[in-house]
C-alpha positions, 0 to 999 in steps of 0.5 A: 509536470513532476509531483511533488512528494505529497502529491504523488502520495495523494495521486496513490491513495486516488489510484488505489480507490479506483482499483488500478494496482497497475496504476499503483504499481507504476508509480515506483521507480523500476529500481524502487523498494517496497518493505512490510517491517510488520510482515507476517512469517511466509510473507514478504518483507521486501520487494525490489523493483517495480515489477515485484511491486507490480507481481506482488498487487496484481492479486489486491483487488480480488482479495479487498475491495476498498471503497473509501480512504476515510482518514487521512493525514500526510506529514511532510518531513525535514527531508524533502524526498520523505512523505508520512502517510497515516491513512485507514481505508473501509471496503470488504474483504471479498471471499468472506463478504467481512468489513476491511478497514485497515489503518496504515503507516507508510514511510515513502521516499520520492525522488524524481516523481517516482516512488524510490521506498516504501516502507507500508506498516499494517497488521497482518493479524487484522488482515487475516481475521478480514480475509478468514485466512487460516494462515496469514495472508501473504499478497493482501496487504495495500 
């Protein structure tokens, strides 16, 4: 059975909070994009593919470990295929033991099942005073 957009939005968020990057990763179409318009300078704006998105997550849950989606609100669009998902997460940033709570925007496309675009807005500023990151973190962002 295909989920529909929000589902599939709502099946992200559950794999995200169980830690399952994989999970999370798969559930792009292998030619789907991921963009971070607010990307810090040396990061990346744009992944291509499932398997950058993939590369890209491996890392997440050494970095954050979030424990708790504690506000969500998903808006259904004019456009069928797009989702808009505002949620804010809690957890801790692991090498500074520091509170990770992040408010995120992601625009998503979904067609046939599958993450086609996914456009994640989020502060990287915000990040690396969680992290103690010297320079802006570049692999961090959800």
């Amino acid at each position: 059975m295909t989920r529909t957009p929000t589902e599939l939005v709502e099946h992200a968020l559950e794999l995200l909070l169980a830690h399952d990057m994989a999970g999370f990763a798969g559930l792009w179409a292998v030619d789907g994009v991921m963009e971070f318009p607010f990307a810090a300078a040396g990061s990346p704006q744009r992944l291509d593919g499932r398997a950058a998105v993939a590369d890209y997550l491996r890392d997440y849950t050494d970095v954050v470990d979030i424990r708790e989606v504690v506000e969500k609100t998903l808006h259904e669009s004019t456009d069928p295929e797009v989702v808009i998902a505002e949620f804010e997460v809690d957890g801790v940033a692991l090498a500074t033991g520091r509170p990770y709570r992040m408010r995120y925007i992601a625009v998503i496309t979904v067609r046939g099942g599958e993450i086609v675009r996914y456009r994640d807005y989020w502060s990287p500023l915000a990040v690396a005073e969680a992290t103690g990151a010297t320079g802006l973190p570049t692999r961090v962002e959800a």
